[in-house]
C-alpha positions as CSV (number, residue, x, y, z in Angstrom):
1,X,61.4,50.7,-37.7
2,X,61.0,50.4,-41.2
3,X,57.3,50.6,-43.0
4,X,56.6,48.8,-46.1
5,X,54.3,51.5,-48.2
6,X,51.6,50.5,-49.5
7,X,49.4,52.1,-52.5
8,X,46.3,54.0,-50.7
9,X,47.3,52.2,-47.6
10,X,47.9,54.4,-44.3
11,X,49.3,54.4,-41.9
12,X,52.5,52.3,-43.8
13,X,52.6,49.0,-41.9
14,X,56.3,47.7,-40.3
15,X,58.3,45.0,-41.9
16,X,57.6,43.3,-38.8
17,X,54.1,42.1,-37.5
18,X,52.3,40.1,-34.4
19,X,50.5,37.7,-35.4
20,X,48.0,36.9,-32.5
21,X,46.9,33.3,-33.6
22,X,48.2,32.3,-29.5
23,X,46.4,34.9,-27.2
24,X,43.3,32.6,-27.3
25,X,44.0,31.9,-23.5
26,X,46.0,34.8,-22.6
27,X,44.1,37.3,-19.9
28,X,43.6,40.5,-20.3
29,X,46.7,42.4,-19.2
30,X,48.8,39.9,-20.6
31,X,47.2,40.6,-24.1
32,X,47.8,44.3,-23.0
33,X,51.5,43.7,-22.3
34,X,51.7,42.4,-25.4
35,X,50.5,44.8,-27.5
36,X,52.2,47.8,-25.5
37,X,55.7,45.9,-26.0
38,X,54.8,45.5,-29.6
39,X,54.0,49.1,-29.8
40,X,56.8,50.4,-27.2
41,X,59.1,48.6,-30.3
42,X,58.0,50.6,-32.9
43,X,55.1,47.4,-34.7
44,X,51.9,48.7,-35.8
45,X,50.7,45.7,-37.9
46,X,48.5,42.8,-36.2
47,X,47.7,40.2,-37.8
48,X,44.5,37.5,-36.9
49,X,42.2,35.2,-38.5
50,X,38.8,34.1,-38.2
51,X,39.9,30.4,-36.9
52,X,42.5,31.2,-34.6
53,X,41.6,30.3,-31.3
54,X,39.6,27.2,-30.0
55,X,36.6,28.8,-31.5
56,X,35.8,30.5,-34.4
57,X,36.8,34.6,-33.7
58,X,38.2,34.0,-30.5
59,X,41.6,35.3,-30.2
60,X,39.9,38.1,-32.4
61,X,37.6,38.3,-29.6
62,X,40.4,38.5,-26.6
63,X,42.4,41.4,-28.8
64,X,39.2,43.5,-29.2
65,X,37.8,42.9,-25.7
66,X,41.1,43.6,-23.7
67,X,42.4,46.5,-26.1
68,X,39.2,48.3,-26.1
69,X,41.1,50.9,-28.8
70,X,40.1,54.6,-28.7
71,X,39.9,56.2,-32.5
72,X,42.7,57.8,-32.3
73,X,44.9,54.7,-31.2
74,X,42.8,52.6,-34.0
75,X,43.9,55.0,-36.1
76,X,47.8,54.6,-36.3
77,X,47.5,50.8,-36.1
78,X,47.1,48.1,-39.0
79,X,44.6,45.1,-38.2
80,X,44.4,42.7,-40.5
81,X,42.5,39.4,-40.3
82,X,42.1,36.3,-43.1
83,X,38.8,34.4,-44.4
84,X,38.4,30.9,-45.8
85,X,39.6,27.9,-43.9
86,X,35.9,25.8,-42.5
87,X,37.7,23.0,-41.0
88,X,37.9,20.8,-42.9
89,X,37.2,22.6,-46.6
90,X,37.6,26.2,-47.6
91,X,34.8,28.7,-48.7
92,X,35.0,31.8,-51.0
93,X,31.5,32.0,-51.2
94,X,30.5,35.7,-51.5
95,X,27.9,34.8,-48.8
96,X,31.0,33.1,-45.9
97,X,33.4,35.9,-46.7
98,X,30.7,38.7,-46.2
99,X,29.1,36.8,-42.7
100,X,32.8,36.5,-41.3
101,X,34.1,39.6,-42.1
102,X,31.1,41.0,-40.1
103,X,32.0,39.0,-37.3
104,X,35.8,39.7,-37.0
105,X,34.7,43.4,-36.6
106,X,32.1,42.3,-33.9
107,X,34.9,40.4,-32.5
108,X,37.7,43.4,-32.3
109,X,35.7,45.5,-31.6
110,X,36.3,48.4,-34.8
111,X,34.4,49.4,-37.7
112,X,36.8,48.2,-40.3
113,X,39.7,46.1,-40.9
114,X,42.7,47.6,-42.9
115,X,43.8,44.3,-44.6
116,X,41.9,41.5,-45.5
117,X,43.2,38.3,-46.8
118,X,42.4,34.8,-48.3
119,X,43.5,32.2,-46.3
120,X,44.3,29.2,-48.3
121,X,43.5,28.7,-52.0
122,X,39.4,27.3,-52.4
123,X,39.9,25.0,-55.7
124,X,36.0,25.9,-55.8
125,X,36.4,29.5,-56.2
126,X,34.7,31.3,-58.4
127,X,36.3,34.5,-58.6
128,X,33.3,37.1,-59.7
129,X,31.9,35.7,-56.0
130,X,35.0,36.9,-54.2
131,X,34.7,39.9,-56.8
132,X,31.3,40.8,-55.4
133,X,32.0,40.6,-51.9
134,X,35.0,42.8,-51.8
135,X,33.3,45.3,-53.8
136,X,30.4,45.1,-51.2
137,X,32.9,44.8,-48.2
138,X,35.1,48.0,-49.9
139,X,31.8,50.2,-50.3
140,X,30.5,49.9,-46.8
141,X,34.0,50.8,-45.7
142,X,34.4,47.3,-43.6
143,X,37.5,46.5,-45.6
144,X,40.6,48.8,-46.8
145,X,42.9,46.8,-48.5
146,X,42.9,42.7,-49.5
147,X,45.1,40.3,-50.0
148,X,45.9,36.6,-50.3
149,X,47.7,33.8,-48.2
150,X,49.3,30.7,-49.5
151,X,48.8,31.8,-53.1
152,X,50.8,30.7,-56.2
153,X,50.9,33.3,-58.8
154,X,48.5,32.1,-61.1
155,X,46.0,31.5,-58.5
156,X,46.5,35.4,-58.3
157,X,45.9,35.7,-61.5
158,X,42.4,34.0,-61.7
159,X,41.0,36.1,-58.9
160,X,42.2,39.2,-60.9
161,X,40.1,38.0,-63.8
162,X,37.2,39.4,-61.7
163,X,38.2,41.4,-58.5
164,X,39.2,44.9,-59.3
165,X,41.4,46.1,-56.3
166,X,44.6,45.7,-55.9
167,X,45.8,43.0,-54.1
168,X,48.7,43.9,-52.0
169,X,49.8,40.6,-49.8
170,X,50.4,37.4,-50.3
171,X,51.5,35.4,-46.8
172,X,53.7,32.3,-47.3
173,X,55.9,30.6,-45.2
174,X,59.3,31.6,-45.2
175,X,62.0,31.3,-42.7
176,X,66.3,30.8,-43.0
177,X,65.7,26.9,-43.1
178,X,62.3,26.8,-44.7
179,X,62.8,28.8,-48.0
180,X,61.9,27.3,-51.3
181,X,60.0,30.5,-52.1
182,X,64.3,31.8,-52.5
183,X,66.2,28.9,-52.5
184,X,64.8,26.9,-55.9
185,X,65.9,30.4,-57.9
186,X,69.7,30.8,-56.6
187,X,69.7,27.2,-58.3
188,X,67.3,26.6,-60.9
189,X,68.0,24.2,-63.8
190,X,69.9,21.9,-61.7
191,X,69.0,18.5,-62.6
192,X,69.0,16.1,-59.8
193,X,68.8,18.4,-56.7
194,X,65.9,18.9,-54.8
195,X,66.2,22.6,-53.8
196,X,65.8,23.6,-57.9
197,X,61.8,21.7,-57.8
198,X,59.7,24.6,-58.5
199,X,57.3,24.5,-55.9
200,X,55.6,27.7,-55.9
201,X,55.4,28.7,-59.9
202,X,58.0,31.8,-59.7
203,X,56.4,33.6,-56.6
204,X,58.8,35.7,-55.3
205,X,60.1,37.4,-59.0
206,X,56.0,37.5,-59.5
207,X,55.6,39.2,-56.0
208,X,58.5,41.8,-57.1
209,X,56.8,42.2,-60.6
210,X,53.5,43.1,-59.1
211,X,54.1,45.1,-56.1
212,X,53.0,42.7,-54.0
213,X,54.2,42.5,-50.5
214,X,55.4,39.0,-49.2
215,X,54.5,38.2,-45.4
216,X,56.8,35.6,-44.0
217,X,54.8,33.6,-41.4
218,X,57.0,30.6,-38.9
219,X,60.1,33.2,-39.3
220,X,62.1,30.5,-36.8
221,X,60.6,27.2,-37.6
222,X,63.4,24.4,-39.4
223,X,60.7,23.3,-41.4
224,X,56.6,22.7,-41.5
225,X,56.1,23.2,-37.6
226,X,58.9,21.0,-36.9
227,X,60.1,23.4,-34.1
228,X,62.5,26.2,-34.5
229,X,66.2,26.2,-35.4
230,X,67.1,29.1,-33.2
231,X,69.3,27.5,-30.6
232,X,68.9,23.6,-32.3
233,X,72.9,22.8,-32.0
234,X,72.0,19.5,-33.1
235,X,70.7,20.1,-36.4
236,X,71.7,23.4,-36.9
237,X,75.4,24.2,-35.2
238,X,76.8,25.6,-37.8
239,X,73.7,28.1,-38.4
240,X,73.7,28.7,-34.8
241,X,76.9,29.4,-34.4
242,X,76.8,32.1,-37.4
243,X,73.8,33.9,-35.9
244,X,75.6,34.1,-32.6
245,X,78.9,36.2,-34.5
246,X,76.3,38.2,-36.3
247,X,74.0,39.2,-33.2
248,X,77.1,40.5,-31.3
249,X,78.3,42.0,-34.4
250,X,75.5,44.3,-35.0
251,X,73.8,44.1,-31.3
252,X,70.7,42.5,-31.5
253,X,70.2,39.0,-30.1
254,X,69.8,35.2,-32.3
255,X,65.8,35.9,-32.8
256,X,66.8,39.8,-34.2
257,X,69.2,38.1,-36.6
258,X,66.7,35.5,-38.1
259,X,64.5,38.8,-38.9
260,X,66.9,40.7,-40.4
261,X,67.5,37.5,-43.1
262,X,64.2,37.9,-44.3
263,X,64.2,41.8,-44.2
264,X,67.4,42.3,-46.0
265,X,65.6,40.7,-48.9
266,X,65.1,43.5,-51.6
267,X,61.4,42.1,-51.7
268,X,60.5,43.9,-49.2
269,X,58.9,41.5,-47.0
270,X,57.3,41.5,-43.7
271,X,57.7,39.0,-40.9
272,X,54.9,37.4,-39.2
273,X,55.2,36.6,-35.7
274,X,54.1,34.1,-33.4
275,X,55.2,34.9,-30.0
276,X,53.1,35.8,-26.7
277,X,56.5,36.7,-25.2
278,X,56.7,40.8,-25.1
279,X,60.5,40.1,-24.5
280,X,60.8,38.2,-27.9
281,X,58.8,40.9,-29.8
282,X,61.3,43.7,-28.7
283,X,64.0,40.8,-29.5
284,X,62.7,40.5,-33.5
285,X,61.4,43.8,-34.2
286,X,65.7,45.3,-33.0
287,X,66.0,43.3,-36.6
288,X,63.9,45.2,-38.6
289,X,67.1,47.2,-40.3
290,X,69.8,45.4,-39.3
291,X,71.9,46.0,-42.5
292,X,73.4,42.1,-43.5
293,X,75.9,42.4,-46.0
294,X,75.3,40.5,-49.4
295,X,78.2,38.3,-48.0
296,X,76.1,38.0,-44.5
297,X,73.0,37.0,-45.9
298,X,74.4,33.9,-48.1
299,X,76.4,32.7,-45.4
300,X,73.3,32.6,-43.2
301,X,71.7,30.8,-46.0
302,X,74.2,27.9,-47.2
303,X,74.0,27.1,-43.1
304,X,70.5,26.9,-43.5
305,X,71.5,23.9,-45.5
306,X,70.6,25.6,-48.8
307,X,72.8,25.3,-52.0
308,X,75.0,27.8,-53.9
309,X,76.0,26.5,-57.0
């Protein structure tokens, strides 16, 4: 599977991730089956958050308690959880992101996370707090590498006014049918049509620029959790009917082909997903390096309903 490196990041995490947002009430072997299909396909990045689950920490809680990782297992494995949604506000405050860290370790069960990222922009950030607490969080070896989620560039730009590390994520939304992030680009200055509306300040060419690394969460959704187009013949024949002729052409099923879209990309992206079926997870990661042509990729994209002037 391909690995995405990373400055001072080891091991190199896969293009493709679980995200484990859903395992809140899954049992223990099930959250075992899980992760050994996720492993079995080659994924080493997992990705949580402090809020997912019907309480605070708790799907953190079920990964760490079933898994039970040795070192050596920890050890070839990416965790990475995000800090800063309080329903209903968000907190940066040096003194939330320090007391939740702490407890997302408590909760998995390990002595560090290798990622950490904000969750959704706090207009009430002030960025020498945030500065403070990843120094502190970086020192006492709790936290390896951080991140953002949600982020516009500038946004970026005002937390690196004070924080000093790198920071090497940014996770967006991003699937074949949901893609302004690409699609306002391919037909910018275009007066009139709503896919050239900058919504996100340049993001993907500042993402490139800066050697930060994209993570694509809802990978199969149509639009803002408005269910997924894989299979939706009523909105999305034509799209369907494209990803069927690509899947037998390179082998890899519907949900493999809807990967390989956003891994094609020359961003270098990761996909985020949502599943708690082990069969899907083999089913995505088989697209990991599925090789679309340039031809390919548009194709899949105009049926996505986007625009090629």
């Amino acid at each position: 599977m391909k690995t995405i490196p990373i400055p001072d990041h080891s091991p190199d995490p896969t293009n493709v991730v679980l995200g484990l947002m859903r395992i809140g009430s899954l049992d223990d072997d099930a959250i075992r089956g899980l992760y050994r299909a996720a492993r079995d396909a080659g994924i080493n990045a997992f990705d949580h958050a402090d809020i997912y689950g019907a309480e605070r920490h708790l799907c953190e809680a079920r990964f760490g308690d079933a898994l039970r990782l040795g070192d050596d297992e920890r050890e070839q494995i990416v965790i990475q959880s995000k800090v800063g949604i309080r329903h209903p506000f968000f907190d940066f405050s040096k003194e939330h992101i320090l007391r939740s860290v702490d407890e997302s370790l408590q909760a998995l069960r390990t002595d560090y996370l290798d990622v950490l990222l904000l969750h959704r922009p706090d207009t009430l950030m002030e960025p020498e707090e945030v500065a403070e607490a990843f120094d502190e969080l970086e020192a006492d070896g709790k936290v390896r590498t951080f991140g953002v989620s949600n982020h516009t560039p500038l946004q970026v730009e005002l937390l690196k006014t004070a924080v000093r590390q790198p920071l090497a994520y940014n996770q967006v939304q991003l699937s074949i049918t949901h893609s302004p992030l690409i699609a306002q680009g391919v037909a910018a200055n275009m007066a009139g049509l709503d896919q050239s509306v900058d919504r996100d300040n340049g993001l993907l060419e500042y993402s490139r620029i800066n050697r930060m690394t994209l993570q694509a969460w809802s990978p199969f959704q149509k639009g803002f959790f408005d269910g997924i187009f894989l299979g939706d013949r009523e909105e999305y024949a034509e799209l369907n009917d494209l990803i069927d002729e690509l899947a037998a052409k390179y082998g890899v099923t519907p949900t493999g082909i809807a990967v390989a879209w956003i891994t094609r990309h020359p961003a270098n992206m990761q996909v985020v997903l949502g599943t708690t079926n082990p069969g899907r997870v083999a089913d995505a990661a088989a697209g990991s390096e599925v090789p679309l042509t340039r031809e390919e990729w548009y194709r899949l994209f105009i049926a996505g309903g986007h625009t090629v002037p």
